[in-house]
C-alpha positions in Angstrom: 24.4 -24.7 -46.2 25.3 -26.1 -42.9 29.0 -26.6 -42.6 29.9 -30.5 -43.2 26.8 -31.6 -43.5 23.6 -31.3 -46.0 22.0 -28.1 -46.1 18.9 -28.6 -43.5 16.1 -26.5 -42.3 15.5 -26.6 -38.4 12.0 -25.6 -36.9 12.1 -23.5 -33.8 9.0 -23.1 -31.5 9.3 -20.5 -30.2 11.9 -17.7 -30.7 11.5 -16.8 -27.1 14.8 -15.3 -25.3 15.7 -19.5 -25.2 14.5 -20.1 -28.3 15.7 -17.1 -30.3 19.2 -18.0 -28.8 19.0 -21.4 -30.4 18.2 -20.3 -33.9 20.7 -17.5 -34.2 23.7 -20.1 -33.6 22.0 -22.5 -36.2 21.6 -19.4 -38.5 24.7 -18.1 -38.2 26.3 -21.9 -38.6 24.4 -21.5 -42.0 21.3 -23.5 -41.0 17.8 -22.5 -42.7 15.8 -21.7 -39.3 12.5 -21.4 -39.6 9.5 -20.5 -37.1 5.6 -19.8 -37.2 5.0 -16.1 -36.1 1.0 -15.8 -36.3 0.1 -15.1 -32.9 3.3 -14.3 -31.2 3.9 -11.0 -29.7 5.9 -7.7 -31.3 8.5 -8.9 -28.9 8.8 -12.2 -30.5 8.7 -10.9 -33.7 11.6 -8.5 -32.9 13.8 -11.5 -31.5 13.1 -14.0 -34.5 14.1 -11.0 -36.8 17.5 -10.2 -35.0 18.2 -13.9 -34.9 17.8 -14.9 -39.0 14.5 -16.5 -37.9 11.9 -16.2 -41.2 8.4 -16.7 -40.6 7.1 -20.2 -42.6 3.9 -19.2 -42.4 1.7 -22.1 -40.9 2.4 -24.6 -38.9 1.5 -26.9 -41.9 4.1 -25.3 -43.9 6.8 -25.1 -41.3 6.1 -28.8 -40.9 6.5 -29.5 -44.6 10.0 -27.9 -44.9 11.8 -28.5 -41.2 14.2 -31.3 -40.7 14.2 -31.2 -37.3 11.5 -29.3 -34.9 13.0 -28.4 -31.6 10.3 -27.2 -28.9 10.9 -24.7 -27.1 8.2 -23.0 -24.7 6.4 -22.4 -21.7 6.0 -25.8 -19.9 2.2 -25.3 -20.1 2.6 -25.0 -24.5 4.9 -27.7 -24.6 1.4 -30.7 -25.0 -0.5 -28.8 -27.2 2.4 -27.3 -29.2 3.3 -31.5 -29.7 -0.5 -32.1 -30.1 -0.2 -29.2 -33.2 2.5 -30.6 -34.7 1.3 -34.2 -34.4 -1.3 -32.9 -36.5 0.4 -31.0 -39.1 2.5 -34.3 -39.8 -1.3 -36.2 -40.5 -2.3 -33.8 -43.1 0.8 -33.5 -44.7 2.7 -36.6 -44.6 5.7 -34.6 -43.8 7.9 -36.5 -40.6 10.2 -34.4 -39.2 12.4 -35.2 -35.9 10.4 -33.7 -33.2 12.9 -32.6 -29.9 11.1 -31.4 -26.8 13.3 -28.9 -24.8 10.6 -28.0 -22.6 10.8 -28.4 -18.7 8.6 -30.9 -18.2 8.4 -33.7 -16.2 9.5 -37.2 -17.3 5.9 -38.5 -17.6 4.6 -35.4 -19.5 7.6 -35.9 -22.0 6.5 -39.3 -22.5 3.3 -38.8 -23.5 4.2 -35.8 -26.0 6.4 -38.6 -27.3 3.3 -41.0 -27.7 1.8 -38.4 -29.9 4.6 -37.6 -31.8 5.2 -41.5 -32.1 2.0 -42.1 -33.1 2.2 -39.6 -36.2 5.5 -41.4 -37.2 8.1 -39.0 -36.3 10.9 -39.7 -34.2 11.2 -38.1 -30.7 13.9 -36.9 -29.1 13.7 -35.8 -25.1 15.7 -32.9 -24.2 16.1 -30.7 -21.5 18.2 -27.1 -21.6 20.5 -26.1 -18.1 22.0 -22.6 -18.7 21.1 -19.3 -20.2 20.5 -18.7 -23.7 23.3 -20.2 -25.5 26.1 -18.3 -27.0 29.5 -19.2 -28.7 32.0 -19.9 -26.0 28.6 -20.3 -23.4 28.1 -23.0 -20.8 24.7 -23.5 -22.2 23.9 -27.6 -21.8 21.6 -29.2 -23.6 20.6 -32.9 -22.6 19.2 -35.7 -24.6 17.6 -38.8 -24.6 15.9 -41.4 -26.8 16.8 -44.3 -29.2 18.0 -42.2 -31.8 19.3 -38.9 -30.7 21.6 -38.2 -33.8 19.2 -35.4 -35.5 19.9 -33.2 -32.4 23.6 -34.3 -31.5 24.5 -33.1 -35.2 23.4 -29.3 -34.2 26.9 -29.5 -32.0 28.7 -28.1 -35.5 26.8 -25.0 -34.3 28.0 -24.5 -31.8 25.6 -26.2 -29.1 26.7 -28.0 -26.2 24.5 -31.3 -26.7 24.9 -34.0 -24.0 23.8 -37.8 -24.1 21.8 -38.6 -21.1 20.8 -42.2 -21.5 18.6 -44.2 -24.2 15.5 -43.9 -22.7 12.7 -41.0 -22.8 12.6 -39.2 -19.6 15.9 -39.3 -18.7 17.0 -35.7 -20.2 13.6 -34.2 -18.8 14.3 -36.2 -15.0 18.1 -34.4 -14.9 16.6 -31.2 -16.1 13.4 -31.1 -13.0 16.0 -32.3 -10.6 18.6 -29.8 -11.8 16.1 -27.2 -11.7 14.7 -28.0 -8.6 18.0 -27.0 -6.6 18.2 -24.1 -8.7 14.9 -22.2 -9.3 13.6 -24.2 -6.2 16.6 -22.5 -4.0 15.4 -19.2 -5.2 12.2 -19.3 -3.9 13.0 -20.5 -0.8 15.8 -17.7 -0.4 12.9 -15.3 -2.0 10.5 -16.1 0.3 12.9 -15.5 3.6 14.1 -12.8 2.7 10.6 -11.1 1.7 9.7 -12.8 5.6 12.5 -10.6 6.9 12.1 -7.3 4.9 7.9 -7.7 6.2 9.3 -8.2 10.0 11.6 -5.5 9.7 14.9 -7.6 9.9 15.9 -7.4 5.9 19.6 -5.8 7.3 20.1 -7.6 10.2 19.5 -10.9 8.2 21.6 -10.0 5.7 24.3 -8.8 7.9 24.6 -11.9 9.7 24.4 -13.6 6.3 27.6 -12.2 5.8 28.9 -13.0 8.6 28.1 -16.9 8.3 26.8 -17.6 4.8 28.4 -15.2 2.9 29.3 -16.8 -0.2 25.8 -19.0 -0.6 24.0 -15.5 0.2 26.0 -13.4 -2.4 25.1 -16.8 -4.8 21.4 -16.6 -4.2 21.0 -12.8 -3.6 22.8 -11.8 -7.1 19.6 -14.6 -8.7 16.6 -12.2 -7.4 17.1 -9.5 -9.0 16.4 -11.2 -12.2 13.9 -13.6 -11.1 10.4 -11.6 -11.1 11.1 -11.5 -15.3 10.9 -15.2 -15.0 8.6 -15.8 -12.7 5.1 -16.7 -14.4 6.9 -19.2 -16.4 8.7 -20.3 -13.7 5.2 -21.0 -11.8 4.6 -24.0 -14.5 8.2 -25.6 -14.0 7.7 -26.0 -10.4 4.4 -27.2 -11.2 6.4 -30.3 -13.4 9.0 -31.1 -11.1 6.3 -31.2 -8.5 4.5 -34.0 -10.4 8.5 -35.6 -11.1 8.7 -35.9 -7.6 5.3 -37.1 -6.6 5.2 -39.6 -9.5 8.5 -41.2 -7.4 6.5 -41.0 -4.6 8.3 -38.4 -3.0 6.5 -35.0 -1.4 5.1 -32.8 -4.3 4.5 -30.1 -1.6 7.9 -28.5 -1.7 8.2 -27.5 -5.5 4.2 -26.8 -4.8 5.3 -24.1 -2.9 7.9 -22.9 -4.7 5.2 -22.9 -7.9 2.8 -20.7 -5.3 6.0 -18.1 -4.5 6.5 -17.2 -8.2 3.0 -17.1 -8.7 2.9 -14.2 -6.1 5.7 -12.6 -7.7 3.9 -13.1 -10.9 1.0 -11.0 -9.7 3.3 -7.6 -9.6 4.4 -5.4 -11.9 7.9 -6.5 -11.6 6.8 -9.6 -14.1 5.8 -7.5 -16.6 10.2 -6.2 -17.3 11.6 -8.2 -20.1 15.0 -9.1 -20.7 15.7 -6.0 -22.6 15.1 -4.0 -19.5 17.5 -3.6 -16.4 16.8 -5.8 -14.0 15.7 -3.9 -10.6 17.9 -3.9 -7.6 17.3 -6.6 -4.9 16.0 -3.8 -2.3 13.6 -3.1 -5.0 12.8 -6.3 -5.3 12.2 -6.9 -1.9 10.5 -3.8 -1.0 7.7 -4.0 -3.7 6.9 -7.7 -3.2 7.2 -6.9 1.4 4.1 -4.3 -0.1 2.6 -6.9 -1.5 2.6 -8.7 1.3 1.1 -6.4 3.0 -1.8 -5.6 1.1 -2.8 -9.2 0.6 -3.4 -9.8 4.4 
């Protein structure tokens, strides 16, 4: 049983790194976490064991039994996960609180809400800043909507949940913006420092780096090593904040190229490491995507 409240089962989709994180703080808070495993990879399997994660079954059946449904995917799952559950609630009658945690831009969030809305749950828009969380983490996890209590009550846990505003699209807008300074910043810094390595001027940039912008380049540089891990999923972020920025009517173009840089990296084998492996050192980093380069042109 939860401590200090009733016992509740949470839905989880997916025990990804993110994901998996999530549900072992709820299951070791003494929350019933649940998932739905059919299709997901030996990896995923692995990380929902580990965490106290038990297979419901069907989507059907984790809908029946889940209090709360927090979704948590790839930016490019996060409409037709919604779209899934949406439909699971119609043939069951079951209406469990339905939080995206996706990165997604504010007007993709909105219309997941529509759908979930429209099947009689009620929606909550969140958006997670930080690794995957941990007791004594900085892990933040924002939210907005009308009615935000279903998710603010997983704090016992553990969580770090954060009120945004009232409104849907407010926790998605902080996380694309957030992100875009972030994951956006790495591609840039990516990108000229692959230019540099390809020119033959990887140590005398980085020398005069630390000369003038050391601590900014030690920031950045100590990111890529882990980045090419990240990178195809990344490719769909940049792709949301992109449409953020151009539904403001700002330029789309920048986090469009940032989208195009991790789609590169994506294309190497230095995607395929997961987070169980070492990450590769920056020189290797920069040495196999400079070859790359090269053979592309």
């Amino acid at each position: 049983m939860a401590t200090g409240s009733a016992s509740r089962t949470i839905g989880i989709l997916s025990p990804g790194d993110m994901g998996a994180a999530i549900g072992r703080m709820l299951a070791d808070a003494g929350y019933e976490v649940a998932t739905v495993l059919a299709g997901r990879s030996a990896l995923t399997r692995t990380r929902a064991e580990e965490a106290g994660i038990r297979d419901a079954g069907t989507i059907d059946d984790l809908v029946r039994e889940a209090d709360t449904l927090l979704s948590v995917l790839v930016p490019s799952e996060a409409v037709s996960i919604a779209n899934e559950a949406a439909a699971a609630m119609a043939r069951t009658g079951a209406k469990p609180v339905f939080a995206d945690c996706n990165a997604i831009a504010p007007q993709t969030v909105r219309a997941i809400a529509a759908t979930i809305g429209g099947a009689g749950a009620t929606f909550i828009d969140a958006g997670i800043i930080g690794a995957p969380p941990k007791l004594g983490g900085n892990t933040r996890i924002h939210c907005s909507g009308a009615d935000t209590s279903a998710l603010e009550s997983l704090a016992e846990a553990g969580l770090n949940i954060l009120v945004v505003g009232p409104e849907v699209g407010q926790a998605s807008g902080l996380k694309m913006i957030y992100a875009a300074s972030t994951k956006g910043t790495t591609a840039l810094w990516t990108e000229l420092l692959v230019a540099a390595r390809a020119l033959g001027l990887g140590d005398a940039l980085l020398v005069e780096f630390g000369g003038s912008r050391k601590q900014i380049a030690d920031d950045l540089t100590g990111v890529i090593p882990s980045m090419p891990r990240r990178a195809r999923r990344w490719v769909g972020e940049m792709e949301e904040i992109a449409k953020t920025f151009d539904d403001l009517g700002m330029t789309p173009s920048i986090m469009q190229g940032a989208a195009e840089l991790f789609r590169f990296v994506g294309e190497t084998s230095l995607a395929d490491q997961t987070s169980r492996e070492p990450d590769p050192s920056l020189d290797a980093v920069l040495g196999t995507l400079a070859e790359r380069l090269h053979d592309t042109r």
